[in-house]
N, C-alpha and C positions, 0 to 999 in steps of 0.2 A: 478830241478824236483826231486823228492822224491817217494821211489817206494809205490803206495797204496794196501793194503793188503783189497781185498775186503773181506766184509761179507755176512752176510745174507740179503734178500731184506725185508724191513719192512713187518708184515701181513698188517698193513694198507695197503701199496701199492700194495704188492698182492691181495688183497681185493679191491683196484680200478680198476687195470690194466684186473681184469678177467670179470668185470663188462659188458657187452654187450652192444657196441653202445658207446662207450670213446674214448675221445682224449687224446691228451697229456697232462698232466697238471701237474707244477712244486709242487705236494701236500706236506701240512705241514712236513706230518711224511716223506717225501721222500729227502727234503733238507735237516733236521734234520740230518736222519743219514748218508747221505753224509757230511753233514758238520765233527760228530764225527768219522766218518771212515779216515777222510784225517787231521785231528787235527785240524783242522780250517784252514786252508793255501788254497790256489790255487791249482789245480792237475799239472796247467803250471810251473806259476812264482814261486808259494809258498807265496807270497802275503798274508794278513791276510784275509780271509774272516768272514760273517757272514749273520743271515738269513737274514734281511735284503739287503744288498748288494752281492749278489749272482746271479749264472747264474747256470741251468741244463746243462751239455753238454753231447752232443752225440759220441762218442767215434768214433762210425763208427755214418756216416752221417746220418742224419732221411732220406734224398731219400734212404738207404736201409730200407723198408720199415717191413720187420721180426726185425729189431734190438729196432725200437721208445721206445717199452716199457721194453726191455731186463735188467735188474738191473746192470748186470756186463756190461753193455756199459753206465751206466752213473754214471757221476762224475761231482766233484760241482766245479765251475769257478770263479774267479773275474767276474768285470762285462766288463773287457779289456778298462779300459780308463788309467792305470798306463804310459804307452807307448807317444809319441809324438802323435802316430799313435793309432791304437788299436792296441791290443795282446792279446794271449788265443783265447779262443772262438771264442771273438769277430772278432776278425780278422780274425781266422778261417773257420769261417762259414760253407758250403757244401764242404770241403777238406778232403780229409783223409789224415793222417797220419801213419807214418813208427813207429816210436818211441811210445810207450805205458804205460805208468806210471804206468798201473794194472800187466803188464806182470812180472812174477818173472824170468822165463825162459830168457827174455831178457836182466832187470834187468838196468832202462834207471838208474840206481844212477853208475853201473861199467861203461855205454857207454857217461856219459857229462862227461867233464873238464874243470874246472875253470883256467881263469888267474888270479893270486891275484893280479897282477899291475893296471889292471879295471873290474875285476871280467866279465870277456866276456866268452861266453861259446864256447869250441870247440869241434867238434864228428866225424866220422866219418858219410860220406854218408851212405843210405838218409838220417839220421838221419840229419845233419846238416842243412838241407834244410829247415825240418818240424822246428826245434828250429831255425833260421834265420831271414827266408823268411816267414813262414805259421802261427807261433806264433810270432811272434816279440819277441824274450825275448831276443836280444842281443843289442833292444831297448837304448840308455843312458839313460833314465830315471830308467831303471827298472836294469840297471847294476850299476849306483849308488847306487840303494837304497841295491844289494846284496854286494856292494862293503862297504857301512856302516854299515852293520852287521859283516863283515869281521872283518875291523879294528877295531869295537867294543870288537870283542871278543880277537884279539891280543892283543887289548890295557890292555883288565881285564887280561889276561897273565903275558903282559908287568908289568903292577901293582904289581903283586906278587912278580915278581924279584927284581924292584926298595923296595917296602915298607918293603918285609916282606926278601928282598934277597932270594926268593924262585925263582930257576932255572928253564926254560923250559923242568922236566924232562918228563921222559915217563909216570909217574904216575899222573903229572898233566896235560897232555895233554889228558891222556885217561879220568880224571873226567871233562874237560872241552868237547870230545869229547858225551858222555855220557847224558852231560847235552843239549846238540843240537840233540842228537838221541830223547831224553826220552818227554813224556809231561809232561805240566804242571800238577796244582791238577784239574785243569778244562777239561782236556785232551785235550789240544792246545798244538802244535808245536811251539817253534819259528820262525818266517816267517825268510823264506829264509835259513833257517837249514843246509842245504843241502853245503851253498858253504863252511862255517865253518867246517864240517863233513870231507868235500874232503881235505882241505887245512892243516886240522892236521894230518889228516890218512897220510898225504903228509911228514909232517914232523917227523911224530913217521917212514917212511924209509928211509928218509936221512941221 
């Protein structure tokens, strides 16, 4: 999980949501820029998203009924089929959760822990419960796929040292760390950024 720095709510959107007599409705400009707010990834997994395969999720559930149209309680989902099971949203459905991807104050990227031997996530309660049980993201499906992003980026590591005898120092660990923080030129994330992030910060203090 990757913490999201909300923004502003589109005028489009406020421009539907003040409208009289509206339901909810996943509108063009509202997925848009939740998609570019979160870089394109999952608010859960980090998964790739886009408009197309997408979900609107409610942060706090729609049965609270003051929150349906609130911008800072929504954020953009896989569509939860990555899992054996479902996960995210999907799985989620009318649940609330401890753990909050928007919160800075909480800050869920210091509260997960990666294992690199299968990329499984550990936390502290309740926090572990909501990523376990509620989301599914400790899923094998969806810990392989954070577990080959892992080795990926070890391996491009691994590479420098073997071709070019360039050492795991601190200066390439922090342009490798850097390059998982930053987006691309399209302003997308690398899915699954996050376990990459934790596993070097990991190594630049040992």
């Amino acid at each position: 999980m990757k913490l999201i720095n909300k923004g502003k709510e589109p005028r489009e959107w406020k421009q539907y949501r003040e409208t009289p007599g509206v339901i909810f409705s996943a509108e063009p400009e509202l997925k848009q820029s939740l998609l570019m707010e979160q870089g394109f990834i999952c608010c859960y997994c980090m998964c790739r998203i886009a408009f197309e395969n997408m979900r609107v999720e409610h942060y706090i559930p729609r049965l609270d009924k003051t929150k349906i149209f609130t911008y800072t309680n929504l954020l953009g989902a896989c569509e939860g089929t990555c899992a054996e099971d479902k996960n995210c949203d999907n799985k989620k459905g009318n649940m609330s959760i401890a753990i909050d991807p928007c919160s800075k104050v909480q800050n869920c990227e210091s509260i997960i822990n990666y294992h690199s031997k299968d990329a499984s996530i550990t936390c502290i309660e309740p926090y572990f419960t909501d990523i376990d049980k509620t989301l599914n993201l400790n899923d094998s499906r969806i810990k392989r796929n954070r577990k080959n992003v892992l080795d990926g980026a070890i391996e491009g590591l691994n590479y420098l040292h073997r071709a070019k005898q360039i050492k795991w120092t601190k200066p390439n660990i922090n342009a490798v760390i850097t390059k998982y923080c930053e987006r691309d030129v399209d302003g997308r994330f690398k899915e699954y950024c996050q376990i990459v992030v934790y596993y070097l910060n990991k190594k630049l203090l040992s």
